[in-house]
FIROKOL-845009 format. One record per residue (C-alpha): x, y, z; residue in three letters. Coordinates in steps of 0.2 Angstrom, whole numbers, always signed. Example, Ala and Ser with C-alpha at 12.3 -4.5 7.8 and 13.67 -1.06 7.14 Angstrom:
2
+-------+-------+-------+------+
:    px :    py :    pz : code :
+-------+-------+-------+------+
:   +62 :   -22 :   +39 :  ALA :
:   +68 :    -5 :   +36 :  SER :
+-------+-------+-------+------+
This chain:
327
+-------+-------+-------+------+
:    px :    py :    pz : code :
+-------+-------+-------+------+
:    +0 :    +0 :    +0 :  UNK :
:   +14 :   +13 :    -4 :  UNK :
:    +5 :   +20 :   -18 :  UNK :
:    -8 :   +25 :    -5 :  UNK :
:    +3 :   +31 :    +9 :  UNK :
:    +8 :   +42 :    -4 :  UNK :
:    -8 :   +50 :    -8 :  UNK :
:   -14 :   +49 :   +12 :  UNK :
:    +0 :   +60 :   +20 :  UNK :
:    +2 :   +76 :    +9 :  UNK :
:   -19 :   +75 :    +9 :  UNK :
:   -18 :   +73 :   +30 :  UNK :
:    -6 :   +87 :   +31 :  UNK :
:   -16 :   +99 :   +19 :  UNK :
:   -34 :   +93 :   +32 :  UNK :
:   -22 :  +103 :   +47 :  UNK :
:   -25 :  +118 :   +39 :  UNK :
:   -44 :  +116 :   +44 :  UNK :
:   -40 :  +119 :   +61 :  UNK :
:   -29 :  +135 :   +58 :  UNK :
:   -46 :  +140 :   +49 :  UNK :
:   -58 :  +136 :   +59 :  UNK :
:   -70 :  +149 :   +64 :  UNK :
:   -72 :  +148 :   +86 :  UNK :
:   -88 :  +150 :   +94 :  UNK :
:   -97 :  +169 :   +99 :  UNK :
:  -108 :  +184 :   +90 :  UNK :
:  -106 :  +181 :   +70 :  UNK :
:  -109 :  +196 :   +57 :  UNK :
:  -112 :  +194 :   +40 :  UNK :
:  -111 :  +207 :   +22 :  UNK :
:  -105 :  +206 :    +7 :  UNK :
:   -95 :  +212 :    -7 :  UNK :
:   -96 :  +213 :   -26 :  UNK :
:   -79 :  +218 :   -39 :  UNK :
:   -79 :  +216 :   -59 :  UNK :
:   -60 :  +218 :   -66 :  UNK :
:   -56 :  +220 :   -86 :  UNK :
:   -45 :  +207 :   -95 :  UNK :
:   -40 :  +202 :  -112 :  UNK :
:   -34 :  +186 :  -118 :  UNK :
:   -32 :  +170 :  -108 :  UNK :
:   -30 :  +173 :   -91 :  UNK :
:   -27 :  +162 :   -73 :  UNK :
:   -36 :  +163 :   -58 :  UNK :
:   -30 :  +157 :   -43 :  UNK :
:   -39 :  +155 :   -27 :  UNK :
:   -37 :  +151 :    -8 :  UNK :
:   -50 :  +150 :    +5 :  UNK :
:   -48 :  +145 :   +22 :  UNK :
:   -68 :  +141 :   +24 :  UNK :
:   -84 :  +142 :   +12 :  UNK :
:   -92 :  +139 :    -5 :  UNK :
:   -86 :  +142 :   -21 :  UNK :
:   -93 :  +144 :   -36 :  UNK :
:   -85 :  +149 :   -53 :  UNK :
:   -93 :  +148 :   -70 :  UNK :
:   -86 :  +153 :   -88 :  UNK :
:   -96 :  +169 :   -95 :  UNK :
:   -96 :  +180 :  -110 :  UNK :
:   -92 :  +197 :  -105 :  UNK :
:   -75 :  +197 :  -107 :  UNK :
:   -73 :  +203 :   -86 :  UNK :
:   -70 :  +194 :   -71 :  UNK :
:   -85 :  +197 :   -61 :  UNK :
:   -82 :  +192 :   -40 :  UNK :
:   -97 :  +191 :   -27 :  UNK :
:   -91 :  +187 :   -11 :  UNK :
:  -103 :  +183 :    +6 :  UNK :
:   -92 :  +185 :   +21 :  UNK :
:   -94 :  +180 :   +38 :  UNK :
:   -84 :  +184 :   +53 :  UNK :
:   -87 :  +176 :   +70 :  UNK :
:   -78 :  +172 :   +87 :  UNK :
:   -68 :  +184 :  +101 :  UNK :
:   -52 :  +192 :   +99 :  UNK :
:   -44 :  +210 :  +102 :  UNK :
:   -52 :  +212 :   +84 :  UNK :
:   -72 :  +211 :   +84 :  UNK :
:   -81 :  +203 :   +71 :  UNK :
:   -88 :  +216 :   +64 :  UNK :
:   -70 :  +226 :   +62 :  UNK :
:   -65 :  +212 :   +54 :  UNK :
:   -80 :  +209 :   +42 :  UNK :
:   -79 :  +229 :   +40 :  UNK :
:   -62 :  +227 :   +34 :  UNK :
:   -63 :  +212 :   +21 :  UNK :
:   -79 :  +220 :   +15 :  UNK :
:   -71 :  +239 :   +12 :  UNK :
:   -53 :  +227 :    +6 :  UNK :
:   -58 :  +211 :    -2 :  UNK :
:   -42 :  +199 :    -4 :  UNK :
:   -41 :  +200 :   -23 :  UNK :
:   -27 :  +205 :   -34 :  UNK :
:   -25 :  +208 :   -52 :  UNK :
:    -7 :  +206 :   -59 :  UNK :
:    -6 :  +206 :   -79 :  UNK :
:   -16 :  +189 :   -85 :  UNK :
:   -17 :  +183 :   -65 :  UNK :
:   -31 :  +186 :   -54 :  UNK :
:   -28 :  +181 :   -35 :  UNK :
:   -42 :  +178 :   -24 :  UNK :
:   -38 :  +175 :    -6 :  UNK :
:   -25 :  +178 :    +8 :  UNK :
:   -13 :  +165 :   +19 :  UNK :
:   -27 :  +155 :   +26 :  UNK :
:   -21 :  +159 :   +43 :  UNK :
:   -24 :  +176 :   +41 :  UNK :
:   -44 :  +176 :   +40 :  UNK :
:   -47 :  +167 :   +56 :  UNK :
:   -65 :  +167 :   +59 :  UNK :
:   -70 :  +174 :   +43 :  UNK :
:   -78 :  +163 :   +29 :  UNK :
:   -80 :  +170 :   +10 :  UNK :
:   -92 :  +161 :    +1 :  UNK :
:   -89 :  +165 :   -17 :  UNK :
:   -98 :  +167 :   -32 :  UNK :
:   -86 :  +172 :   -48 :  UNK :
:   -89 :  +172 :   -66 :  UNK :
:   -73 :  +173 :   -79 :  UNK :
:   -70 :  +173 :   -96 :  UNK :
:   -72 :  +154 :  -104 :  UNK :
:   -53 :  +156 :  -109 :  UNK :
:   -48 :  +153 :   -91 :  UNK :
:   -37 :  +141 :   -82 :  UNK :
:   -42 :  +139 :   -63 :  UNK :
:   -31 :  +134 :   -48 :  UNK :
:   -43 :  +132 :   -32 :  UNK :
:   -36 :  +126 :   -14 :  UNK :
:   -52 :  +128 :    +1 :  UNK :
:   -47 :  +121 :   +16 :  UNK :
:   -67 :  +116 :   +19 :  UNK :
:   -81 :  +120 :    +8 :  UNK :
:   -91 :  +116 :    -5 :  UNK :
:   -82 :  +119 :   -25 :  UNK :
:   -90 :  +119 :   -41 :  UNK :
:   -81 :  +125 :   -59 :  UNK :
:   -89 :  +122 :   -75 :  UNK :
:   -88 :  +132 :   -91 :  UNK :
:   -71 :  +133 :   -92 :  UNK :
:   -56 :  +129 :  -107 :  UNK :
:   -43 :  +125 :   -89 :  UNK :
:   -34 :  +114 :   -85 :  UNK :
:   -43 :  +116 :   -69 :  UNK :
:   -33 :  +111 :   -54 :  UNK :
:   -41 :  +110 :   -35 :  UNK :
:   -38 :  +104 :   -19 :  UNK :
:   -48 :  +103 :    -3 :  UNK :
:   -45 :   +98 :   +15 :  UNK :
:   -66 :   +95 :   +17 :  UNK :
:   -81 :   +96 :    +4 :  UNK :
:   -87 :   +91 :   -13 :  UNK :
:   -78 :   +96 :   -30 :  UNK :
:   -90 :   +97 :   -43 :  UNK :
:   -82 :  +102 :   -61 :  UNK :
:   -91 :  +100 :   -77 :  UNK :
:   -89 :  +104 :   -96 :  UNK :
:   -69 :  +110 :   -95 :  UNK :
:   -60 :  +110 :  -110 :  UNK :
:   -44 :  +103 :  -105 :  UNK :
:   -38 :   +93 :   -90 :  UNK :
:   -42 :   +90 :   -73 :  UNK :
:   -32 :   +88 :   -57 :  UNK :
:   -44 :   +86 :   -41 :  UNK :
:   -40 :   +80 :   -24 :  UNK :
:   -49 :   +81 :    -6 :  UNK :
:   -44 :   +74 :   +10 :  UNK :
:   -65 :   +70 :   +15 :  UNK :
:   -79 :   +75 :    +1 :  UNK :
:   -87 :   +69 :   -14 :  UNK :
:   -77 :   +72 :   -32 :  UNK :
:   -88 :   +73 :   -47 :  UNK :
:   -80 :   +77 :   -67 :  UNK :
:   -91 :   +74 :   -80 :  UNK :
:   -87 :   +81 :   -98 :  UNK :
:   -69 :   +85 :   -97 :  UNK :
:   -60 :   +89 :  -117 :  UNK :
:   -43 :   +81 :  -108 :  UNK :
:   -36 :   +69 :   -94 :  UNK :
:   -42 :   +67 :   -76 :  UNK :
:   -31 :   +66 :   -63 :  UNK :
:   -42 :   +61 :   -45 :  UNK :
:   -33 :   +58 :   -29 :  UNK :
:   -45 :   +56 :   -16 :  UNK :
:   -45 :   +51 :    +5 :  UNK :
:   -62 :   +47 :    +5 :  UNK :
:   -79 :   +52 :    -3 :  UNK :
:   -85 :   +44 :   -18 :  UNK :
:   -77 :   +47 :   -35 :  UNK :
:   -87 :   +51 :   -51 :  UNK :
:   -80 :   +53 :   -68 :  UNK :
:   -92 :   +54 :   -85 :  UNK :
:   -88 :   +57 :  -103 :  UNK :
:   -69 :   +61 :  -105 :  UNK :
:   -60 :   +63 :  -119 :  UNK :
:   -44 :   +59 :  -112 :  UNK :
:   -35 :   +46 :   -97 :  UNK :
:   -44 :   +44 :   -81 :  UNK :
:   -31 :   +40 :   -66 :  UNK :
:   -40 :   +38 :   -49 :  UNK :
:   -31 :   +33 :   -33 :  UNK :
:   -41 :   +32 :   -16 :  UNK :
:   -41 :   +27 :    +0 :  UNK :
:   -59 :   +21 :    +6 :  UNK :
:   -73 :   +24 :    -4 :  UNK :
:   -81 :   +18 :   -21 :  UNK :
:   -74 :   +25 :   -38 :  UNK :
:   -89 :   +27 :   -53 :  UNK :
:   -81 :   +29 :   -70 :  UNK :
:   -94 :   +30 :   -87 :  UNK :
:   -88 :   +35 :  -104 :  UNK :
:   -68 :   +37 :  -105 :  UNK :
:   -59 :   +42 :  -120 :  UNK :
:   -43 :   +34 :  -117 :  UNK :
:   -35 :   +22 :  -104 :  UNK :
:   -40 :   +19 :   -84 :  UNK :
:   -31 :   +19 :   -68 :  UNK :
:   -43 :   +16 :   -55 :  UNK :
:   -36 :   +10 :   -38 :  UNK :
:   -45 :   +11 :   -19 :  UNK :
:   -40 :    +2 :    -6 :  UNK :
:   -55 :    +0 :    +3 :  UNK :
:   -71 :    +1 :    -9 :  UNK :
:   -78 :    -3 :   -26 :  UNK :
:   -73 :    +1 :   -44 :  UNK :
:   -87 :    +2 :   -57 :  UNK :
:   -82 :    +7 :   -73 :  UNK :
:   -93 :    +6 :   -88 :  UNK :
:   -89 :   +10 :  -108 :  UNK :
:   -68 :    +4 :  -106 :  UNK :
:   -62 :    +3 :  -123 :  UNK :
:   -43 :    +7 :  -119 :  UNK :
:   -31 :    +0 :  -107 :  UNK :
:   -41 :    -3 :   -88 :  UNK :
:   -31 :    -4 :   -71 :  UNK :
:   -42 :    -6 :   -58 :  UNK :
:   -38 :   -12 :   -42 :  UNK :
:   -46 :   -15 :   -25 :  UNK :
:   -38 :   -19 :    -9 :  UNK :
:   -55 :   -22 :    -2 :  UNK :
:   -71 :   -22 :   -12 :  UNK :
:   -82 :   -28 :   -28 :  UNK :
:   -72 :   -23 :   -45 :  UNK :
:   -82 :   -22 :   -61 :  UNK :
:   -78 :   -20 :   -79 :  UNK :
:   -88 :   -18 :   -94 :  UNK :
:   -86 :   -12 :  -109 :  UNK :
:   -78 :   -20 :  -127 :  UNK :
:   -55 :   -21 :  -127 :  UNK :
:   -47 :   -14 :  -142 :  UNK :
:   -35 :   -26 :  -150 :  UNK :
:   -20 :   -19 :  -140 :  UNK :
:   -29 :   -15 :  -124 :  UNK :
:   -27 :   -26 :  -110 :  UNK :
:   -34 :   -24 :   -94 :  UNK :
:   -28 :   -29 :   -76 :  UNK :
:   -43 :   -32 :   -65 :  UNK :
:   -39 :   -36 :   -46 :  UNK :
:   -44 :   -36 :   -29 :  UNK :
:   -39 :   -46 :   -15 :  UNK :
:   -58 :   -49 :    -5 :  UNK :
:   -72 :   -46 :   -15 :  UNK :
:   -80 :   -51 :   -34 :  UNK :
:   -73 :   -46 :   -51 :  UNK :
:   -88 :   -45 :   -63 :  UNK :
:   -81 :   -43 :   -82 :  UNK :
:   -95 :   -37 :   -95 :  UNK :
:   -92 :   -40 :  -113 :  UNK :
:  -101 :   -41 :  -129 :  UNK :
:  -105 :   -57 :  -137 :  UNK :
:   -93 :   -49 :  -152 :  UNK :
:   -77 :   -47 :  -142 :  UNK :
:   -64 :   -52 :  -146 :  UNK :
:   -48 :   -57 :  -132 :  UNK :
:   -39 :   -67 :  -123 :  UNK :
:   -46 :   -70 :  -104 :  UNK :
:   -33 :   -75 :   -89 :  UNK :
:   -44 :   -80 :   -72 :  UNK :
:   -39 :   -84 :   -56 :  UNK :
:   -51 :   -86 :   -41 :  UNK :
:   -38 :   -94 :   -26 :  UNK :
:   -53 :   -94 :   -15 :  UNK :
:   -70 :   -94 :   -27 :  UNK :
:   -78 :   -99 :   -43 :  UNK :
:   -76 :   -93 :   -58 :  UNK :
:   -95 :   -91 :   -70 :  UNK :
:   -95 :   -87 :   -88 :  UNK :
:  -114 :   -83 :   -94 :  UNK :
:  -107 :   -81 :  -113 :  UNK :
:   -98 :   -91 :  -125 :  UNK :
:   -79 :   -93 :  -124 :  UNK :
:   -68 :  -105 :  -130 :  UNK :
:   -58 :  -115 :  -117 :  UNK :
:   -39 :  -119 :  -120 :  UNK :
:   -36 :  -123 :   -98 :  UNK :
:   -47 :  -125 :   -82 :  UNK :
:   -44 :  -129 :   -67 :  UNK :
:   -52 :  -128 :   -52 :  UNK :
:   -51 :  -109 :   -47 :  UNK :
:   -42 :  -103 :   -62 :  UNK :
:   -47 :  -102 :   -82 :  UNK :
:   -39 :   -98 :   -98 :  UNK :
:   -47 :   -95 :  -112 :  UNK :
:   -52 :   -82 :  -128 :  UNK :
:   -67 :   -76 :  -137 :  UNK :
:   -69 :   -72 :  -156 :  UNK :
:   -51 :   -72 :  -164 :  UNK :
:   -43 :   -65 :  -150 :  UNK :
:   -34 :   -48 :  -148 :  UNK :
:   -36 :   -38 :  -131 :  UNK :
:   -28 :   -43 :  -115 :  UNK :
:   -39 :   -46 :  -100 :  UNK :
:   -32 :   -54 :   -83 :  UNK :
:   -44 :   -57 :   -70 :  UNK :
:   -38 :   -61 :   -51 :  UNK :
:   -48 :   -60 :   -34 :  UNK :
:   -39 :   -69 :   -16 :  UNK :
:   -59 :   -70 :   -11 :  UNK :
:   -73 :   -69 :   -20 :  UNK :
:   -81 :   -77 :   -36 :  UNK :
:   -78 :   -69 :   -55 :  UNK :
:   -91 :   -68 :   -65 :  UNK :
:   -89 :   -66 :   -87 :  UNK :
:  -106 :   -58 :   -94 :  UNK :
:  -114 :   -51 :  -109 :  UNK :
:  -117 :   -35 :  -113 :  UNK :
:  -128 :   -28 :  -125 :  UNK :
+-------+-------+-------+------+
């Protein structure tokens, strides 16, 4: 489990900055602030936000347009409202050429959450870290980059490709023009209808992939994979949990599918064509469509449908595997 110690610390050490965030108890004030900035060409916008919502959607106009909700809470030499007074009058945002920068050292707005609301230009490549709260981008050409210590990521209909990783929280990509890169610690993962790669590594919960344009890495250590529509190279791995395939293996493709306790189902049209490698060390192995034979044993099989062509090995410590049609 290296490959997930990996993921797990930087991901650990990113959720401390929750803490640093975190608004305390006492008398809470809230406003609110809008700015509107020119630009021209493609630009970047980067954002940091020690606690709320964001929102950030590609529009028309040609401006960057930024709505921000502030809160501010808790005791201190400061009060609440002087420090709502001051981000209100003074919003943390920069403009630098091409750059807009949203959002201070997280340690610096204590007790004050900004929930925000920001429309760019669709010619805009994002880079979002929230240490908790809610992040939705859609609309955008990217690449799209964000990282989160707590709460879902949502990004949809972006142009090029897609880094995303949370420590606790839901990831959702659906419509990317370019590869999709997920590290997650736990939450469910969802990726739809890409044009490129999809490499997902998790620790604990279940990883939905539907529609990929090119190849699959989809490894958790404790959950399911699900993947539908493979038609490249599939990895997918599962330490603990059900792993299933389906979709139709190019001529070059092979596909690794493993998990040490639970079921592997494969899916496959009645029209494919590959070579299957099973092994069941503790469980049967069920094929509900024709295959040609060539070596069985008790918990392993070898065998190949149509001419042959794509590679697929099959491998679970416990639990059956299961061959089946699809229409």
């Amino acid at each position: 489990m290296a490959l997930h110690r990996k993921l797990f610390l930087p991901l650990v050490l990113f959720s401390a900055i929750v803490a640093l965030a975190g608004c305390e108890n006492g008398p809470a004030v809230s406003g609110s602030f809008e700015r509107s900035y020119n630009v021209s060409g493609p630009i970047r916008l980067e954002l940091t936000n020690a606690a709320g919502d964001v929102d950030i959607t590609g529009s028309a106009d040609g401006k960057v347009h930024v709505h921000g909700d502030v809160r501010a809470s808790g005791f201190g030499s400061d009060s609440p409202q002087k420090r709502l007074d001051e981000t209100v009058s003074s919003p943390p945002i920069e403009q630098r050429g091409d750059t807009i920068r949203i959002g201070k050292e997280m340690s610096r707005m204590r007790n004050v959450s900004i929930t925000y609301t920001i429309q760019v230009p669709h010619d805009t490549e994002v880079n979002v870290t929230v240490a908790s709260g809610a992040q939705t981008i859609r609309g955008v050409r990217g690449p799209v980059k964000v990282q989160a210590a707590s709460g879902t990521i949502r990004v949809e209909k972006i142009e090029r490709d897609a880094q995303l990783s949370t420590a606790s929280g839901s990831i959702s990509a659906t419509d990317i023009g370019s590869a999709v890169r997920v590290k997650s610690a736990t939450g469910t993962v969802t990726v739809t209808n890409t044009r490129g790669d999809v490499i997902v590594d998790a620790l604990a919960g279940t990883i939905h992939i539907s529609r990929p344009g090119g190849r699959i890495e989809a490894d958790t250590a404790s959950g399911e994979v699900d993947i539908e529509g493979a038609a490249s190279d599939v990895k997918a791995h599962a330490a603990s949990g059900r792993v299933s395939v389906k979709g139709n293996p190019g001529a070059d493709s092979y596909w690794e599918l493993k998990t040490m306790s639970g079921a592997v189902q494969l899916g496959v049209p009645a029209s494919a064509n590959l070579h299957l490698s099973a092994e069941a060390t503790s469980g049967e192995i069920r094929t509900d469509i024709p295959i040609v034979i060539e070596e069985q044993g008790k918990h392993s099989l070898r065998a190949h449908m149509g001419s042959g062509g794509g590679r697929v090995d099959v491998h679970t410590v416990s639990g059956e595997i299961r061959v089946s049609g699809t229409n």
